[in-house]
TORPA-4810 file (N, C-alpha, C, O; in nm, 3 decimals):
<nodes>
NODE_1_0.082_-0.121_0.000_0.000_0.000_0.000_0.085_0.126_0.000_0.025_0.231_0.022_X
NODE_2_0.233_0.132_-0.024_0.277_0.254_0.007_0.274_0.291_-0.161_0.284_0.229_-0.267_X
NODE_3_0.251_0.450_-0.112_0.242_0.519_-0.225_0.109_0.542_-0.256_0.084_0.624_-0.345_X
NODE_4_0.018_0.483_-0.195_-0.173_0.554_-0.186_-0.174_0.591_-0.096_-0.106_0.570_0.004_X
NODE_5_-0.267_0.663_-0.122_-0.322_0.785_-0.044_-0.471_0.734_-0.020_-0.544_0.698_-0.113_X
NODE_6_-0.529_0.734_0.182_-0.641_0.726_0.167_-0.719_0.848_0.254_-0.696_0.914_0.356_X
NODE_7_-0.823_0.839_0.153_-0.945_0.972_0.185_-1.006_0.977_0.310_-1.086_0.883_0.297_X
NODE_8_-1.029_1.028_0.444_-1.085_1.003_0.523_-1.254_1.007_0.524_-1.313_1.087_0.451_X
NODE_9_-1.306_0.941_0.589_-1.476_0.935_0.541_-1.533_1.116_0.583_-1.599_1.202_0.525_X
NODE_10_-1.433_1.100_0.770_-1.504_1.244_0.820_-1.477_1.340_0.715_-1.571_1.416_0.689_X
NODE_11_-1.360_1.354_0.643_-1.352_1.466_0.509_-1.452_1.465_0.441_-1.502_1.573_0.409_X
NODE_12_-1.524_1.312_0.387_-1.625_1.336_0.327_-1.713_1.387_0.310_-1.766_1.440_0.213_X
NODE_13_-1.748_1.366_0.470_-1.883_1.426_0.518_-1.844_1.563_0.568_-1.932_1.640_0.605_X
NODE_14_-1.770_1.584_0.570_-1.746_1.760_0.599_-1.771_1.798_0.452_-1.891_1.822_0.433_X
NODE_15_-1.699_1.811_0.349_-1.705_1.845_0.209_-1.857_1.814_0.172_-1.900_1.893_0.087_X
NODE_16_-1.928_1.739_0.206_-2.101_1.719_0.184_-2.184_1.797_0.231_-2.292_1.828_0.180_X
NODE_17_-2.112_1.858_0.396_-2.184_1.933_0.437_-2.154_2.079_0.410_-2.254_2.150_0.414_X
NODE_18_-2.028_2.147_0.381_-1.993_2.219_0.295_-2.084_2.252_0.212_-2.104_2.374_0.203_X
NODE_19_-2.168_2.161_0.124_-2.219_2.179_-0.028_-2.072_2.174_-0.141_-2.086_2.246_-0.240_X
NODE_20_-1.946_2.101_-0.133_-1.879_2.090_-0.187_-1.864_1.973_-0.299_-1.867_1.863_-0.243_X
NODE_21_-1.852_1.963_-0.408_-1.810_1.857_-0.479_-1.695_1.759_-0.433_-1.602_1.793_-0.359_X
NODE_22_-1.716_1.609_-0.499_-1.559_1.528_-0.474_-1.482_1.601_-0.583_-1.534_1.643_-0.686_X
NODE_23_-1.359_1.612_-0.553_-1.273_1.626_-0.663_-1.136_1.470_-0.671_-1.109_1.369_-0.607_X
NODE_24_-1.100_1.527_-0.767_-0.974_1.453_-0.793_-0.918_1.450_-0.663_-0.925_1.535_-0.575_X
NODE_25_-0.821_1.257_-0.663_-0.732_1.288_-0.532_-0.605_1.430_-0.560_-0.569_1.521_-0.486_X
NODE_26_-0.577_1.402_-0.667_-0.465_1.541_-0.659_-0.515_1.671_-0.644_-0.434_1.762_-0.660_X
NODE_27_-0.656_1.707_-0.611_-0.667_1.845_-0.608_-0.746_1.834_-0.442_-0.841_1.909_-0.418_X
NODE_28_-0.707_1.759_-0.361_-0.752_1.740_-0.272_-0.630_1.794_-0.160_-0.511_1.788_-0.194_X
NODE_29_-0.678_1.857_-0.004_-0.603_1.911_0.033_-0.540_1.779_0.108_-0.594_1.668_0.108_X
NODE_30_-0.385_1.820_0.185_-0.361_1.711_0.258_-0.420_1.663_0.385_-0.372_1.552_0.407_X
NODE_31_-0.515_1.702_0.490_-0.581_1.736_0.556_-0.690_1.593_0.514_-0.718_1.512_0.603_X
NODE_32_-0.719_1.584_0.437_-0.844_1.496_0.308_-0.720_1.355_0.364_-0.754_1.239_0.390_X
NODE_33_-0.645_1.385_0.367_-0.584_1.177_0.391_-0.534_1.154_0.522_-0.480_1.227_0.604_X
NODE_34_-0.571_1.017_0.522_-0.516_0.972_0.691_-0.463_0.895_0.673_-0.456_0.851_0.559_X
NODE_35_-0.402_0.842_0.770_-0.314_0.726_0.823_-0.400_0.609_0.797_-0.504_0.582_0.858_X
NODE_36_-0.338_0.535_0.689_-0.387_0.371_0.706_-0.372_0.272_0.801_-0.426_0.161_0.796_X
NODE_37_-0.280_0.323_0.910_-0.209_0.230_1.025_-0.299_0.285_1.124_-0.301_0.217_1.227_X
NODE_38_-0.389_0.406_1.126_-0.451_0.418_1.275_-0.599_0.383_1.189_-0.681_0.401_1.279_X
NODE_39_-0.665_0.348_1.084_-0.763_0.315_1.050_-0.844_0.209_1.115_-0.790_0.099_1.121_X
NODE_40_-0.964_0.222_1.165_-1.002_0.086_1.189_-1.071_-0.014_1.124_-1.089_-0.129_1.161_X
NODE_41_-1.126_0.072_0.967_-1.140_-0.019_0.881_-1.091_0.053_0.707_-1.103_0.175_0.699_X
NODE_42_-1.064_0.012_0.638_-1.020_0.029_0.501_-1.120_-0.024_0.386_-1.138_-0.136_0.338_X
NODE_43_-1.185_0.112_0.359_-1.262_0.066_0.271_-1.212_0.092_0.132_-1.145_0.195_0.121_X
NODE_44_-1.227_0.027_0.032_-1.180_0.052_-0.145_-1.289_0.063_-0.211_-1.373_-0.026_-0.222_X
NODE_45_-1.298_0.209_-0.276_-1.405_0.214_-0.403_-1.359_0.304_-0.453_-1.310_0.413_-0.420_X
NODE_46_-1.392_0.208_-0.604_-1.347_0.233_-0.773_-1.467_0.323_-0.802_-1.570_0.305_-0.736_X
NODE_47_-1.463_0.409_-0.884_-1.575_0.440_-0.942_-1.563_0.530_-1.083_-1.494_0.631_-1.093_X
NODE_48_-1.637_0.477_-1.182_-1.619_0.575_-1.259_-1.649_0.718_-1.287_-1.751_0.747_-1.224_X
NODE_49_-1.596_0.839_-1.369_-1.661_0.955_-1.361_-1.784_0.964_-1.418_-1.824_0.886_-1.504_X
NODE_50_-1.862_1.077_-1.363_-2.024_1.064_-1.439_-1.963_1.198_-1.554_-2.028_1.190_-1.659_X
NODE_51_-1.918_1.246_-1.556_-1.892_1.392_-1.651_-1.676_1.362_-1.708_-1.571_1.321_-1.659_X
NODE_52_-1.734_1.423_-1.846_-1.535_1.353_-1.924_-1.439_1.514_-1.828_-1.319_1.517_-1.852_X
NODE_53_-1.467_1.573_-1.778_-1.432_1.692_-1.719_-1.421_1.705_-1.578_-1.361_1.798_-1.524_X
NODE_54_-1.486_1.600_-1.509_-1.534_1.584_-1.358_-1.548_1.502_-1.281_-1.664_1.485_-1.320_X
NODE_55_-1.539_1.427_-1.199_-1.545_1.326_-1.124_-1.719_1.301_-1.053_-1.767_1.201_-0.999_X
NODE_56_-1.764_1.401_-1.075_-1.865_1.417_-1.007_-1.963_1.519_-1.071_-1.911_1.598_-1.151_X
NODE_57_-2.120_1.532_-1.046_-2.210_1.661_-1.126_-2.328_1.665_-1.033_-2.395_1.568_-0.997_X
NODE_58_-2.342_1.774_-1.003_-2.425_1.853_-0.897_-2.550_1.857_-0.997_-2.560_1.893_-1.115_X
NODE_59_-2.653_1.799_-0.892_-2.821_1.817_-0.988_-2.867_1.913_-0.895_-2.803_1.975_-0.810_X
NODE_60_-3.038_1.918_-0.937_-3.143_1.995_-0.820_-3.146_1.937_-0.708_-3.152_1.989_-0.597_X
NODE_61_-3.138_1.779_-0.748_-3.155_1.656_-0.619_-3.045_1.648_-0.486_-3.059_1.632_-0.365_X
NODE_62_-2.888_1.675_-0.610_-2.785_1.659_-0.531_-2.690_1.734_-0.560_-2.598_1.696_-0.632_X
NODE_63_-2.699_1.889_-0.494_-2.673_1.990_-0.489_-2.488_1.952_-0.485_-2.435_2.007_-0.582_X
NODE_64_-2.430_1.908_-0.436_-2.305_1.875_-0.358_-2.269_1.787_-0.460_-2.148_1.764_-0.468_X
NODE_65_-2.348_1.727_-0.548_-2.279_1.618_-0.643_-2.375_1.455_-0.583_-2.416_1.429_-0.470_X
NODE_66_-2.382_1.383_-0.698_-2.435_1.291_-0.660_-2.357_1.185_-0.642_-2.400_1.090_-0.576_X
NODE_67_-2.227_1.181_-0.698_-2.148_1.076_-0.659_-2.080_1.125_-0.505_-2.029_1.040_-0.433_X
NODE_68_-2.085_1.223_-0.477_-2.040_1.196_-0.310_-2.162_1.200_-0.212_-2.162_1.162_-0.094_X
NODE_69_-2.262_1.252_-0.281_-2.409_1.220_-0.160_-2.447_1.097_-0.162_-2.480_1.068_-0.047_X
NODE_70_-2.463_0.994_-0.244_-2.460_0.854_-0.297_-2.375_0.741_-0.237_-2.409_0.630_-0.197_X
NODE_71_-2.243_0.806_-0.242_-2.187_0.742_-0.205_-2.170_0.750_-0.019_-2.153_0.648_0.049_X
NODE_72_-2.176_0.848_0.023_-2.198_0.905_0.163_-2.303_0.806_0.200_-2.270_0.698_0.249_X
NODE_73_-2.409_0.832_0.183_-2.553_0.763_0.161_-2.505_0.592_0.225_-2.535_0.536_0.330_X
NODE_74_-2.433_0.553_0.124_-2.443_0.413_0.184_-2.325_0.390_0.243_-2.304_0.274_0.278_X
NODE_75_-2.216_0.497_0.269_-2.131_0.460_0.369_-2.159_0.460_0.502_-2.131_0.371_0.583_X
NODE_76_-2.227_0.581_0.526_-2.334_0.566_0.666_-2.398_0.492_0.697_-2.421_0.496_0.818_X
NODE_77_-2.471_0.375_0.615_-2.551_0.307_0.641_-2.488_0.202_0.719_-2.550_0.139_0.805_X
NODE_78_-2.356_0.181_0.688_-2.238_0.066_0.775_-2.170_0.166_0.866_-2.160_0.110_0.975_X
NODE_79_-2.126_0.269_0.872_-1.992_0.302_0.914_-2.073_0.465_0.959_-2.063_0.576_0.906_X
NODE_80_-2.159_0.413_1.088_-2.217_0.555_1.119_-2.273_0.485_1.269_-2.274_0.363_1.285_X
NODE_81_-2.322_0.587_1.383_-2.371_0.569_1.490_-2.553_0.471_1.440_-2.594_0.360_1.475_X
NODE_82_-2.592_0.538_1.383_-2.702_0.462_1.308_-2.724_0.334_1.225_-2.827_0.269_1.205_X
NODE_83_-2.613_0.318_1.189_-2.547_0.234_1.093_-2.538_0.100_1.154_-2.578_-0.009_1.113_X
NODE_84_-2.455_0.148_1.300_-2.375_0.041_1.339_-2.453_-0.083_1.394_-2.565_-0.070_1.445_X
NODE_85_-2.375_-0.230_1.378_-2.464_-0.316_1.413_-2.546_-0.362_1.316_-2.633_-0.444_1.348_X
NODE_86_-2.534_-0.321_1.184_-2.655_-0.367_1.085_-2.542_-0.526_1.064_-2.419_-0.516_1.058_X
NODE_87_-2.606_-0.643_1.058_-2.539_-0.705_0.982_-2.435_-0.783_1.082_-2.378_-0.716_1.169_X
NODE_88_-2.414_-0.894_1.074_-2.337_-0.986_1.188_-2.224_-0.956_1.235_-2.169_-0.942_1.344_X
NODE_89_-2.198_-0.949_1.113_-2.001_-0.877_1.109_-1.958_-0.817_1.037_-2.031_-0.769_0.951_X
NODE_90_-1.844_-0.796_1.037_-1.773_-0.714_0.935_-1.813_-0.752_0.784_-1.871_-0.671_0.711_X
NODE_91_-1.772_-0.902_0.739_-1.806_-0.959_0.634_-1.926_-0.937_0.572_-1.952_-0.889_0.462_X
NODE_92_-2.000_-0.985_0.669_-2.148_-0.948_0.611_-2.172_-0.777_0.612_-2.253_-0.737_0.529_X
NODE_93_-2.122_-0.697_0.680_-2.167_-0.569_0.639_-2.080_-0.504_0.516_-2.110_-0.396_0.464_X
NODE_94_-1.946_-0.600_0.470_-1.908_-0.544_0.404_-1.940_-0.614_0.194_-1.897_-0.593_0.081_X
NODE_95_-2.020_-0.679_0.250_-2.066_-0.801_0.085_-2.196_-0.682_0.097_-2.201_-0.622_-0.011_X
NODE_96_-2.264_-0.648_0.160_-2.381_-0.556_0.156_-2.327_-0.386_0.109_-2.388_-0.340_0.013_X
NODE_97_-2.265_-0.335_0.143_-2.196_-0.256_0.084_-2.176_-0.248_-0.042_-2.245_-0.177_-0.116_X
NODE_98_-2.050_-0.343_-0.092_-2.017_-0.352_-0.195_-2.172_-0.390_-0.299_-2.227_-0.342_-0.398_X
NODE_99_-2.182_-0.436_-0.262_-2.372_-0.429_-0.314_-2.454_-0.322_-0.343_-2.503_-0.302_-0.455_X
NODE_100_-2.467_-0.264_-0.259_-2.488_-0.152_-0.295_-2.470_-0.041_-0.345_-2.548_0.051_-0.368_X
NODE_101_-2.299_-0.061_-0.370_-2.239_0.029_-0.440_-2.209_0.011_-0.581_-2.168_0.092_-0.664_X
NODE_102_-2.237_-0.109_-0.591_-2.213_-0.143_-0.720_-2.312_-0.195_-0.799_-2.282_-0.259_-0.900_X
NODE_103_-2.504_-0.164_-0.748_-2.598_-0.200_-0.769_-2.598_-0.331_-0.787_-2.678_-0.357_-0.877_X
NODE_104_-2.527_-0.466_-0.728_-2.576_-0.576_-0.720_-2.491_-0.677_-0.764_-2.526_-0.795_-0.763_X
NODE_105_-2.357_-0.633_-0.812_-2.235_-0.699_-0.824_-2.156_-0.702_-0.765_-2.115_-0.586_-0.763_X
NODE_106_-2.072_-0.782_-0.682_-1.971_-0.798_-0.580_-1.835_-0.707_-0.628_-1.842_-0.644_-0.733_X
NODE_107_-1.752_-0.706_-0.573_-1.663_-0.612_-0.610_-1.549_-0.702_-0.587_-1.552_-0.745_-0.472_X
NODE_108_-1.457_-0.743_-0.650_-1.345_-0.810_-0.604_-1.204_-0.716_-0.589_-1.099_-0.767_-0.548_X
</nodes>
């Protein structure tokens, strides 16, 4: 893993609540990455861009962008005070995830 860079979720949700778009990891501040060694879980998602210019595109619906409200959306659903506890274990909360993020295909 050396040489990636990972995004912290709380950045996420700060930048959501902002009303900010995702951007590129390179236009992201350093502040935006944490330590993979104090993580307590490591999540990976691929995703493609919705716009050839953008990573992301702000509607009426999803002011902030829909690929980071979307994706927020079902990271909370595991990895939130509300969240927590859905699902036996890790495993199982994390095959449900990837499920959902990928509308119904596993993610390897």
């Amino acid at each position: 893993l050396r040489g990636c860079k990972f995004v912290r979720l709380d950045y996420l949700r700060k930048l959501a609540a902002q009303g900010g778009p995702i951007r590129r990891c390179q236009d992201l501040p350093p502040e935006a990455f944490g330590d993979v060694t104090k993580a307590q879980y490591l999540i990976v998602i691929s995703h493609r861009w919705i716009h050839r210019y953008t990573c992301d595109v702000a509607t009426e619906e999803y002011p902030c962008g829909v690929r980071l409200r979307t994706m927020l959306e079902k990271l909370e659903l595991y990895f939130s005070i509300q969240g927590f506890g859905k699902g036996h274990n890790l495993t199982d909360r994390w095959r449900r995830l990837c499920l959902s993020l990928t509308g119904g295909r596993d993610v390897v």
